[in-house]
Structure formats: structure tokens, C-alpha cells
PyMOL Python script that loads the backbone (N, CA, C, O; Angstrom):
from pymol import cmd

cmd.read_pdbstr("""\
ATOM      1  N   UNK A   1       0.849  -1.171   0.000  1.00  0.00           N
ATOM      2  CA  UNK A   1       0.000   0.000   0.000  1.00  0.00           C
ATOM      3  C   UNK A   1       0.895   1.234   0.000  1.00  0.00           C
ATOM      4  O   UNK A   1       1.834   1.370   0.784  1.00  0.00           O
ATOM      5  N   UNK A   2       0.420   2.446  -1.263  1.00  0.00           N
ATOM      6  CA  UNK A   2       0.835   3.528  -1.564  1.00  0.00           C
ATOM      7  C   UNK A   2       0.810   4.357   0.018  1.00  0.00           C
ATOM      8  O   UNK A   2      -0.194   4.431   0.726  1.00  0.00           O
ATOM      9  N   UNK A   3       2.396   5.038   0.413  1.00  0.00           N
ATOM     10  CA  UNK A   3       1.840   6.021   1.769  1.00  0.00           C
ATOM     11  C   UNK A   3       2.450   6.965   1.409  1.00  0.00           C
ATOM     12  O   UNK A   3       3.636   6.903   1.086  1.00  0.00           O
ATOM     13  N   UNK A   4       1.658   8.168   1.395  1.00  0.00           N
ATOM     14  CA  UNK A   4       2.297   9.441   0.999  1.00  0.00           C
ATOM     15  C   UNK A   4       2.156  10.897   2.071  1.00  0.00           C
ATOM     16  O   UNK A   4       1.215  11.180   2.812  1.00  0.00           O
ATOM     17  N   UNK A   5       3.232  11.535   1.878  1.00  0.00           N
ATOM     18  CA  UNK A   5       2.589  12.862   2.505  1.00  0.00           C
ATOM     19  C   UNK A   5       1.821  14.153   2.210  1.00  0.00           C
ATOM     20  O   UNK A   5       1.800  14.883   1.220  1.00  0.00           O
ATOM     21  N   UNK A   6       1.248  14.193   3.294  1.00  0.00           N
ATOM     22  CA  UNK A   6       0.217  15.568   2.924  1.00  0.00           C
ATOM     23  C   UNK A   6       0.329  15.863   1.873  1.00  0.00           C
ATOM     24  O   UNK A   6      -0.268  15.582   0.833  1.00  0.00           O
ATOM     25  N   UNK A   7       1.499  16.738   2.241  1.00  0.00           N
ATOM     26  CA  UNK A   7       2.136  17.635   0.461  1.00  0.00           C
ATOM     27  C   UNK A   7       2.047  17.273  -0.789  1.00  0.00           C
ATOM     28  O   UNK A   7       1.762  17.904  -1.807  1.00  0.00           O
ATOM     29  N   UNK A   8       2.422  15.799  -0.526  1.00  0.00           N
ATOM     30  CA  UNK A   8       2.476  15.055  -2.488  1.00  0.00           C
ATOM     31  C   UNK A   8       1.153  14.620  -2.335  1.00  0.00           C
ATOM     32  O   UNK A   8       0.567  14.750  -3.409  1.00  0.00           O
ATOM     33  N   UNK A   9       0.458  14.175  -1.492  1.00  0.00           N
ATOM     34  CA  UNK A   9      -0.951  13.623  -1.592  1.00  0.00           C
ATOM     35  C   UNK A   9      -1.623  14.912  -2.344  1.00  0.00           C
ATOM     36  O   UNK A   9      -2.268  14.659  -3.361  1.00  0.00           O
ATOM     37  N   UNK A  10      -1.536  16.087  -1.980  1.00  0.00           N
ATOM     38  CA  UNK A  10      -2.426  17.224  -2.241  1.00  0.00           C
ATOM     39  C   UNK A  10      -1.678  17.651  -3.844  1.00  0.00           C
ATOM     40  O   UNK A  10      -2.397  17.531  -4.835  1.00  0.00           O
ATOM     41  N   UNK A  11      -0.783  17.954  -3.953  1.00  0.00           N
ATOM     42  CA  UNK A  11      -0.241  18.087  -5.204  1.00  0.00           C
ATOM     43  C   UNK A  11      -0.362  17.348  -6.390  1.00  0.00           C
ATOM     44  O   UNK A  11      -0.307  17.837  -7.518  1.00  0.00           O
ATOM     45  N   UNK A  12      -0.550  16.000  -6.081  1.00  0.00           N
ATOM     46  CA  UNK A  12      -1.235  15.091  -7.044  1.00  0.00           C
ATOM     47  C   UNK A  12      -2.148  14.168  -6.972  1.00  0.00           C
ATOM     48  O   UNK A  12      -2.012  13.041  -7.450  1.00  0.00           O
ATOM     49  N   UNK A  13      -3.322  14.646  -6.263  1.00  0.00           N
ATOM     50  CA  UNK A  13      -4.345  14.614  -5.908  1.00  0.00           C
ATOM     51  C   UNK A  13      -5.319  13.659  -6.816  1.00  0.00           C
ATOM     52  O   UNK A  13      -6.137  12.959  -6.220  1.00  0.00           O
ATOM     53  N   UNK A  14      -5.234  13.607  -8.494  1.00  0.00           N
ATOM     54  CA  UNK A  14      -5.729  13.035  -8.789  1.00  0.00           C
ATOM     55  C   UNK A  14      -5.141  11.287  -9.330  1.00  0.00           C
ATOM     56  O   UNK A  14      -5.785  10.328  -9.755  1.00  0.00           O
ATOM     57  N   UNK A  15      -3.546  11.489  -9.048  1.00  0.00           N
ATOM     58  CA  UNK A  15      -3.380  10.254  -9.523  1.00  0.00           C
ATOM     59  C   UNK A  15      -3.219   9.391  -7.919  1.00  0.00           C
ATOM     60  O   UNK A  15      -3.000   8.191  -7.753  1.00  0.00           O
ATOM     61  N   UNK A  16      -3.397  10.383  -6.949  1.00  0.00           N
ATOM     62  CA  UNK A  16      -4.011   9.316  -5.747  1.00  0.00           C
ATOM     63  C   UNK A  16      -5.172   9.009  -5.643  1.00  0.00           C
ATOM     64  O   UNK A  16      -5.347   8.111  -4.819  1.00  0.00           O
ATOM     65  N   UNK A  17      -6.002   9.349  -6.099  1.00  0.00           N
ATOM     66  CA  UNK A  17      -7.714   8.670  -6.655  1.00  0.00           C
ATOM     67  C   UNK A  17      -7.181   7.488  -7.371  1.00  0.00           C
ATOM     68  O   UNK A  17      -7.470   6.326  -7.085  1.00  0.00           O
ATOM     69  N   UNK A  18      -6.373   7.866  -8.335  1.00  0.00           N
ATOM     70  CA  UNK A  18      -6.349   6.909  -9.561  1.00  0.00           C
ATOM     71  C   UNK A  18      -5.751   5.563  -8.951  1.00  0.00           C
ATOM     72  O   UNK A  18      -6.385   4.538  -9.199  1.00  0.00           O
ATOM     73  N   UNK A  19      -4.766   5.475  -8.291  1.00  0.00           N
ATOM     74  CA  UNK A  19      -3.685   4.841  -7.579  1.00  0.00           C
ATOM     75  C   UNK A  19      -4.855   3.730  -6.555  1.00  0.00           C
ATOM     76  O   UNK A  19      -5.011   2.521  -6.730  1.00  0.00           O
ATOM     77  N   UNK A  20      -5.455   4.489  -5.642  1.00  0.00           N
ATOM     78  CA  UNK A  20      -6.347   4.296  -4.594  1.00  0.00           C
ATOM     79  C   UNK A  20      -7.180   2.805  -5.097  1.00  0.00           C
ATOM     80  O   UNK A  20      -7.257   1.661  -4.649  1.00  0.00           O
ATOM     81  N   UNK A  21      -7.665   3.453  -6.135  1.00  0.00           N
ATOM     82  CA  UNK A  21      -8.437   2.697  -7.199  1.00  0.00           C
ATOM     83  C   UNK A  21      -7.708   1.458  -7.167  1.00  0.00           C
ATOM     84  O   UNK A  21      -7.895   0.592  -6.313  1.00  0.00           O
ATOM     85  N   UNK A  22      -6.833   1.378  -8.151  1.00  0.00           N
ATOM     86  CA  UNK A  22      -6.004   0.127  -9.206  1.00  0.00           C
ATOM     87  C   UNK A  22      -5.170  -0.933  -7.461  1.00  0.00           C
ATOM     88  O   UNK A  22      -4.868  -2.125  -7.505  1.00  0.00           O
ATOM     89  N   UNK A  23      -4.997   0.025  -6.116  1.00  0.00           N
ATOM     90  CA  UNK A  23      -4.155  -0.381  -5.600  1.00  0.00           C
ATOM     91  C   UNK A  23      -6.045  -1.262  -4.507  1.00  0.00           C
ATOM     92  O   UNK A  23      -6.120  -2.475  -4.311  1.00  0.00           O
ATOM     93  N   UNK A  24      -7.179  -0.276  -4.047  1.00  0.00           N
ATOM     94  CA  UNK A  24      -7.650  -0.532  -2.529  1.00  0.00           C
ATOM     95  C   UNK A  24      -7.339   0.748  -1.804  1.00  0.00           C
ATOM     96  O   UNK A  24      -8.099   1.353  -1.048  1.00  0.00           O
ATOM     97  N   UNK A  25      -6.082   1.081  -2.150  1.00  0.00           N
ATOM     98  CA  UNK A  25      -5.926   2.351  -1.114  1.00  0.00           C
ATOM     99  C   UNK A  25      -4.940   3.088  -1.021  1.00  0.00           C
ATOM    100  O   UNK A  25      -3.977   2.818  -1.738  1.00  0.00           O
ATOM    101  N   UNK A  26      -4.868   4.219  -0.134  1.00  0.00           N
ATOM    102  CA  UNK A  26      -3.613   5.086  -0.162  1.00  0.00           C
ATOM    103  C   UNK A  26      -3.609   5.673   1.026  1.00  0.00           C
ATOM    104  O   UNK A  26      -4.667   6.131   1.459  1.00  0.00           O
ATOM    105  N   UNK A  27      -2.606   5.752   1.653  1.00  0.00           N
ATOM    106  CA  UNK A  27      -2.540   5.832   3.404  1.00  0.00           C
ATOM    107  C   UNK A  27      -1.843   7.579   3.087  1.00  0.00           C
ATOM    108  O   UNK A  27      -0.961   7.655   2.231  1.00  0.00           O
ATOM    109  N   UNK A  28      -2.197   8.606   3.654  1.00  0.00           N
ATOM    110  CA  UNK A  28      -1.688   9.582   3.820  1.00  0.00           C
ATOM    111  C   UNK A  28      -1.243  10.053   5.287  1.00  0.00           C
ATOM    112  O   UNK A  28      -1.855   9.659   6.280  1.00  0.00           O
ATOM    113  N   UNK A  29      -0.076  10.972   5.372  1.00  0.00           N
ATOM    114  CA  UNK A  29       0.550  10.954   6.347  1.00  0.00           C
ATOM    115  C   UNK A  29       0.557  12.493   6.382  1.00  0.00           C
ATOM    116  O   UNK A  29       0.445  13.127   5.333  1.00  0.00           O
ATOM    117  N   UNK A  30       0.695  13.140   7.653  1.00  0.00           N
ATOM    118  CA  UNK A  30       0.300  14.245   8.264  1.00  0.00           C
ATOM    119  C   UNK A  30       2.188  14.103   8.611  1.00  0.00           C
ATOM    120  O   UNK A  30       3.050  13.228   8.698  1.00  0.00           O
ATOM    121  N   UNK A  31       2.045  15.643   8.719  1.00  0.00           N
ATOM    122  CA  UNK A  31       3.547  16.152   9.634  1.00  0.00           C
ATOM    123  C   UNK A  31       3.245  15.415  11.112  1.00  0.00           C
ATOM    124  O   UNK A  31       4.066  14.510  11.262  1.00  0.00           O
ATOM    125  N   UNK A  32       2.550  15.492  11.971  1.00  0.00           N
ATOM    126  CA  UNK A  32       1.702  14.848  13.393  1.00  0.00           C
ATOM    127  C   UNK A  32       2.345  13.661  13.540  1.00  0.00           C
ATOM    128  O   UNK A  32       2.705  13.168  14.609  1.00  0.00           O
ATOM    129  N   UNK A  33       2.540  13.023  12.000  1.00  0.00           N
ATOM    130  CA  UNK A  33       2.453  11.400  12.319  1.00  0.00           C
ATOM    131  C   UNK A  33       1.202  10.900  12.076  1.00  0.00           C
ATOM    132  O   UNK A  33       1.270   9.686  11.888  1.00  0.00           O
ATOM    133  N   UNK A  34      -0.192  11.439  11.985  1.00  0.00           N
ATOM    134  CA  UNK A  34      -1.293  10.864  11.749  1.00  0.00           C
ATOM    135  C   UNK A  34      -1.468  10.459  10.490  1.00  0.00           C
ATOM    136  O   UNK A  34      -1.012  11.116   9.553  1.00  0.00           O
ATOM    137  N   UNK A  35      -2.335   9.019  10.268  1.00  0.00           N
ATOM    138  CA  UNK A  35      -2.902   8.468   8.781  1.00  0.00           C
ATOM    139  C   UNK A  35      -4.003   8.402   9.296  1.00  0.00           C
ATOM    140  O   UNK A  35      -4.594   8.188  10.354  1.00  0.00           O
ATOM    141  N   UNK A  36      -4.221   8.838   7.437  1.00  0.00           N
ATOM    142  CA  UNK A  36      -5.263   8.719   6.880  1.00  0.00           C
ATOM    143  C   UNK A  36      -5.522   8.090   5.653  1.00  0.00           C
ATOM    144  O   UNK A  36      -4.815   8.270   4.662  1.00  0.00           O
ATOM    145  N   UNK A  37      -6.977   7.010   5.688  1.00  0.00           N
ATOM    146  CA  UNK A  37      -6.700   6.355   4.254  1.00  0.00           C
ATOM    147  C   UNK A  37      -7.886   6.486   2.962  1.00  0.00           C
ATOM    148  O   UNK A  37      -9.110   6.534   3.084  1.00  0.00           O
ATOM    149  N   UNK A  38      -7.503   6.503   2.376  1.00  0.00           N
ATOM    150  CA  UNK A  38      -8.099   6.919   1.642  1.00  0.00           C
ATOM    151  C   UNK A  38      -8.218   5.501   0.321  1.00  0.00           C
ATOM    152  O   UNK A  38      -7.334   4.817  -0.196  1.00  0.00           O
ATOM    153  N   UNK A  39      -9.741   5.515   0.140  1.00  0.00           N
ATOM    154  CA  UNK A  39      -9.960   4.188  -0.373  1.00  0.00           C
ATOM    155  C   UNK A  39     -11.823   4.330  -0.957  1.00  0.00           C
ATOM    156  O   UNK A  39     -12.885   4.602  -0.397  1.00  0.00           O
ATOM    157  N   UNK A  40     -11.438   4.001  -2.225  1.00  0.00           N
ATOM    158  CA  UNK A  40     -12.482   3.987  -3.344  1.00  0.00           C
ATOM    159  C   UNK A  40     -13.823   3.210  -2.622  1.00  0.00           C
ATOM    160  O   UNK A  40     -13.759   2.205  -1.913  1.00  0.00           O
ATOM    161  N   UNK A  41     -15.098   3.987  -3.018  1.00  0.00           N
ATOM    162  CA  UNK A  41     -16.400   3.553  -2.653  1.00  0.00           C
ATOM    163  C   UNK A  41     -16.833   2.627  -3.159  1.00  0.00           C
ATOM    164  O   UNK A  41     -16.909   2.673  -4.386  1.00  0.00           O
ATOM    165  N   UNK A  42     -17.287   1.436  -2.483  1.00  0.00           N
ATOM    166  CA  UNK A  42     -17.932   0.099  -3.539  1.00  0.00           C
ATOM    167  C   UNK A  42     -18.994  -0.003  -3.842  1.00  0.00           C
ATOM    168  O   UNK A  42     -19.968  -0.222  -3.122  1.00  0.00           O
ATOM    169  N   UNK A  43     -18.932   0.175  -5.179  1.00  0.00           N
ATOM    170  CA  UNK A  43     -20.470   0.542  -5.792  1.00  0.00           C
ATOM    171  C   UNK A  43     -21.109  -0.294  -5.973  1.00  0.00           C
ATOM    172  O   UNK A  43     -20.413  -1.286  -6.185  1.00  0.00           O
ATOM    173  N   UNK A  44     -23.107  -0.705  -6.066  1.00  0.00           N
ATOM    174  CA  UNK A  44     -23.486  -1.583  -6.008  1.00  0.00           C
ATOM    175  C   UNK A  44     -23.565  -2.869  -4.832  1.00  0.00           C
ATOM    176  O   UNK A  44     -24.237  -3.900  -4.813  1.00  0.00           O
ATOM    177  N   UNK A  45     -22.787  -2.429  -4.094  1.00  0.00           N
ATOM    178  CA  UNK A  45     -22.254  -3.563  -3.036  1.00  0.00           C
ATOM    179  C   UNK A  45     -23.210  -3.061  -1.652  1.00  0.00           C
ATOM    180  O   UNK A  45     -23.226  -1.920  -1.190  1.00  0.00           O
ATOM    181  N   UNK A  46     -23.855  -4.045  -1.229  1.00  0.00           N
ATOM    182  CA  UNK A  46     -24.416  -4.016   0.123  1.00  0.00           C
ATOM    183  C   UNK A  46     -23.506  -3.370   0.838  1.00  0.00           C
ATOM    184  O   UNK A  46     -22.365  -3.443   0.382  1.00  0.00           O
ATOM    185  N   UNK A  47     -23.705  -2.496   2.240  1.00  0.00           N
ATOM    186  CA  UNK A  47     -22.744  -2.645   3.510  1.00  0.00           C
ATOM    187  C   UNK A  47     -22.805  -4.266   4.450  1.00  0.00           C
ATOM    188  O   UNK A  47     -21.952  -4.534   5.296  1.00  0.00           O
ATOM    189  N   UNK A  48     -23.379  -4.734   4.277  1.00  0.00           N
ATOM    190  CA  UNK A  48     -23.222  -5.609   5.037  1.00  0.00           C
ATOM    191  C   UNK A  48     -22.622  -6.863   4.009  1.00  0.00           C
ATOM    192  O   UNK A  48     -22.539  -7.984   4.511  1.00  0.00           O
ATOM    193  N   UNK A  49     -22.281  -6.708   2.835  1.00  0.00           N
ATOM    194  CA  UNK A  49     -21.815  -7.783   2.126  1.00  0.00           C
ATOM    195  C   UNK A  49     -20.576  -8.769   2.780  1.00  0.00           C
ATOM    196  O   UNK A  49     -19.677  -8.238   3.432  1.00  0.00           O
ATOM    197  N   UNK A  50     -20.595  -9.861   2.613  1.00  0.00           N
ATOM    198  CA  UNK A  50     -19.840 -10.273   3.659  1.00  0.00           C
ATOM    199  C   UNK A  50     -19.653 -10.502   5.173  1.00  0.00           C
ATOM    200  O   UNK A  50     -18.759 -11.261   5.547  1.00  0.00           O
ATOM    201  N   UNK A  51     -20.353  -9.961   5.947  1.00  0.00           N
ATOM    202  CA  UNK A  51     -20.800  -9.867   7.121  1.00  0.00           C
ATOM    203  C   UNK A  51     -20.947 -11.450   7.827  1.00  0.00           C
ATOM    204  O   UNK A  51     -21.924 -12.129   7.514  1.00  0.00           O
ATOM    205  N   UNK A  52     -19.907 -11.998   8.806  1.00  0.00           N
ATOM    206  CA  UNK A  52     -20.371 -13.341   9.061  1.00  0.00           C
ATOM    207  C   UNK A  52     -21.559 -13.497  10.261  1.00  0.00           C
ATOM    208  O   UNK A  52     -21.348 -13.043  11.385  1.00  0.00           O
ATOM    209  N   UNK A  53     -22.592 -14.055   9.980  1.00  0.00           N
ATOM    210  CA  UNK A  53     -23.266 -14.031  11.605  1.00  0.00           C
ATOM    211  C   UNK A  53     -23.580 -15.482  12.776  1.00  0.00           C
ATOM    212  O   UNK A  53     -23.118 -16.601  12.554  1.00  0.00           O
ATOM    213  N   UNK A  54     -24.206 -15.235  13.662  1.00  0.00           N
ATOM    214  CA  UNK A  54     -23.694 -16.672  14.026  1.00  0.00           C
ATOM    215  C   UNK A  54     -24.855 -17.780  13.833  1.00  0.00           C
ATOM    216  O   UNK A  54     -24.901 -18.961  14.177  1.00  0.00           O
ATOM    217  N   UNK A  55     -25.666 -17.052  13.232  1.00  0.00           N
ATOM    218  CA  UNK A  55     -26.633 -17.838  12.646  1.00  0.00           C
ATOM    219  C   UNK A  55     -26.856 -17.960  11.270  1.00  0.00           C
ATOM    220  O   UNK A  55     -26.336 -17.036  10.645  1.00  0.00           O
ATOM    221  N   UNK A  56     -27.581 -18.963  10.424  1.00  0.00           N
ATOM    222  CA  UNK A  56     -27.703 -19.022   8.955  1.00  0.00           C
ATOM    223  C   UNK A  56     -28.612 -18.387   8.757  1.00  0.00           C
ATOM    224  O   UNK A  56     -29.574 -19.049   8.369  1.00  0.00           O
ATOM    225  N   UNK A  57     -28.859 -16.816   8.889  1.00  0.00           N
ATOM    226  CA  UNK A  57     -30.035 -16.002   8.387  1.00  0.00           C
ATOM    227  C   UNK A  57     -30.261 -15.583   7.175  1.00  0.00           C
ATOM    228  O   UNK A  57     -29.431 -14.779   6.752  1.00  0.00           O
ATOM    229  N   UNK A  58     -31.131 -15.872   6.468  1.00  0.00           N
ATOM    230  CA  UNK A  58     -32.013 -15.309   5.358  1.00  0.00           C
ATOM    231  C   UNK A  58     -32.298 -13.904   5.127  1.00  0.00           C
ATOM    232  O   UNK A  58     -32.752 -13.287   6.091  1.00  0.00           O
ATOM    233  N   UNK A  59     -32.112 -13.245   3.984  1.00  0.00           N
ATOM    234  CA  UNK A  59     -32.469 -11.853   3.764  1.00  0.00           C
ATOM    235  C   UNK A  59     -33.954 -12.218   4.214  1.00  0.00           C
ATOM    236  O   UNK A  59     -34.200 -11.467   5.158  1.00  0.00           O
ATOM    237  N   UNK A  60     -34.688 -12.765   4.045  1.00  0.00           N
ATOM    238  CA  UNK A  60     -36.642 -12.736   4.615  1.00  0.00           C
ATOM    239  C   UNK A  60     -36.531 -12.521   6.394  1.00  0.00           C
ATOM    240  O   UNK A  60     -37.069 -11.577   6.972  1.00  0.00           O
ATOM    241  N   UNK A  61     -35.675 -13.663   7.135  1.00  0.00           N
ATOM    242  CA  UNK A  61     -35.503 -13.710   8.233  1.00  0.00           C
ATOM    243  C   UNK A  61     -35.185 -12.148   8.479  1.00  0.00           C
ATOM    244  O   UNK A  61     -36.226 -11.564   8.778  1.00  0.00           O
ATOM    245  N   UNK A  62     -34.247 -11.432   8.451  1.00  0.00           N
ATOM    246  CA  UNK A  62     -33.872 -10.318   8.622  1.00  0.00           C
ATOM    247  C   UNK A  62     -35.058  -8.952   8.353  1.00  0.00           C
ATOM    248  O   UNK A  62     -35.250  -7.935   9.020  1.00  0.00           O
ATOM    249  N   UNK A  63     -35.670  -9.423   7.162  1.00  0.00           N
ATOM    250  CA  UNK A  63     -36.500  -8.128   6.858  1.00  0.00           C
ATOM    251  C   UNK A  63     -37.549  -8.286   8.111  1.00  0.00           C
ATOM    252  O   UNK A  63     -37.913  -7.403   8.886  1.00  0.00           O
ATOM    253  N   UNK A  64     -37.979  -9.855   8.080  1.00  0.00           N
ATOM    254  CA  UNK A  64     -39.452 -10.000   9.626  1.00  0.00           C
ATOM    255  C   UNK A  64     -39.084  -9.248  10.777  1.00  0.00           C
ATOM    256  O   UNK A  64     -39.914  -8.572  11.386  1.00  0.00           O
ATOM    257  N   UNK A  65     -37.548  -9.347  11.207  1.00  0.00           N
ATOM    258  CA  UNK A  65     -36.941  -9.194  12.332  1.00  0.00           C
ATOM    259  C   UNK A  65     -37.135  -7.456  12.368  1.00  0.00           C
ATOM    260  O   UNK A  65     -37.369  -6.803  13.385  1.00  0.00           O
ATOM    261  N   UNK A  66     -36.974  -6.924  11.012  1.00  0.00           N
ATOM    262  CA  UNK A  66     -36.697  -5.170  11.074  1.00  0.00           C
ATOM    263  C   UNK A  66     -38.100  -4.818  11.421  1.00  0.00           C
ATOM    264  O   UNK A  66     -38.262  -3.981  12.309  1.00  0.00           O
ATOM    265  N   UNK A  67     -39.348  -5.456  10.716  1.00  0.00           N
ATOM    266  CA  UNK A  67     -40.826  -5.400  10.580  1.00  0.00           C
ATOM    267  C   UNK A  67     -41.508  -5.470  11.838  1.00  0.00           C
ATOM    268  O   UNK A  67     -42.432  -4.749  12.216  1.00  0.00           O
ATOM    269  N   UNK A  68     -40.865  -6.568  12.542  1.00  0.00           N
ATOM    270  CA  UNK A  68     -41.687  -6.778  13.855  1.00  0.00           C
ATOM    271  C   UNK A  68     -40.687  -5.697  14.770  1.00  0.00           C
ATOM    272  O   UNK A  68     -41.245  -5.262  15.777  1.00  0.00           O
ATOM    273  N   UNK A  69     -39.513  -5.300  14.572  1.00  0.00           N
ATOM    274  CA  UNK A  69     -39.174  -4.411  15.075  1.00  0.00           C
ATOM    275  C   UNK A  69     -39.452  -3.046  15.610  1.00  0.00           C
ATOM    276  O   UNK A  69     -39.133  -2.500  16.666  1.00  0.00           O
ATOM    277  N   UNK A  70     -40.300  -2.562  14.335  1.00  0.00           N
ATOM    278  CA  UNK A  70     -40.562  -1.780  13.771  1.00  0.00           C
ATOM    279  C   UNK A  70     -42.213  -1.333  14.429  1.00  0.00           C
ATOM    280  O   UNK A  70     -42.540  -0.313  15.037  1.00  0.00           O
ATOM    281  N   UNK A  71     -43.099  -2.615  14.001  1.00  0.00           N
ATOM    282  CA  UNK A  71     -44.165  -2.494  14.383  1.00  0.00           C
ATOM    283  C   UNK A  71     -44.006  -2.488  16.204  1.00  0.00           C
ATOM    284  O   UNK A  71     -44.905  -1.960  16.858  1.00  0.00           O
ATOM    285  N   UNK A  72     -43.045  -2.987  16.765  1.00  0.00           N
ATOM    286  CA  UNK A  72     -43.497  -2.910  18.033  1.00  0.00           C
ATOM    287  C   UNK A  72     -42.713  -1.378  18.941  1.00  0.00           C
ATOM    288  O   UNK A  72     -42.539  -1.456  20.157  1.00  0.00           O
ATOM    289  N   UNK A  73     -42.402  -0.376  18.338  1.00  0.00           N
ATOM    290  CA  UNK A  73     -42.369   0.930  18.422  1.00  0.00           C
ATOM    291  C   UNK A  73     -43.086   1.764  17.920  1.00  0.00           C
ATOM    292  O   UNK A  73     -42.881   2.960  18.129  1.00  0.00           O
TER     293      UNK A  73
END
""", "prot")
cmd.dss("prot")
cmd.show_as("cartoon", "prot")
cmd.util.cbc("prot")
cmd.orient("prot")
């Protein structure tokens, strides 16, 4: 993984999009010592894609669970 500082992060700004992309990501670095990363949005993709749980739940199971949730507030 690409790590760059502030300075060159901001100066070439767009081939760390580009980079971010082709690489997952790009870690930027502060004078501080602090990172930050910076990493392309997954489009189409659930947030919970991948998500392990400890039961074998069903997208139906889950929607009843939000429903009766829901209805009982």
C-alpha cells in the first residue's frame, strides 16, 4: 500500500484517486504522524456484504426481524 505525505498527496491529488483505485488504497501521512486512508467507494455492493453471523439467516428472516421491530415501536 501507496503512503504518501500531505504535500504530495495534495499536489497530485488526482493520480491518488487513480492509484487508490487500481491499488484498494492510499494511506496519507500528516507532519503529526497521523494516517489517513483513503480508499475507493464500492459501488453496487451491500454494507453488510460479507458480514459473518452466528446464525444461517435469510435476507426474509432479517426483513421479519426489522418489521416486527418496527411495528413494536
Amino acid at each position: 500500500m501507496l503512503v504518501m505525505t500531505y504535500s504530495d498527496a495534495r499536489q497530485n491529488f488526482a493520480s491518488v484517486l487513480d492509484k487508490s483505485e487500481s491499488d484498494g488504497a492510499v494511506l496519507v501521512k500528516r507532519a503529526d504522524g497521523s494516517l489517513f486512508r483513503i480508499s475507493p467507494e464500492q459501488k453496487g455492493q451491500s454494507p453488510f456484504e460479507g458480514i459473518k453471523t452466528l446464525f444461517d439467516l435469510q435476507q426474509n428472516d432479517i426483513m421479519q426481524a426489522l418489521k416486527e421491530s418496527r411495528e413494536e415501536n
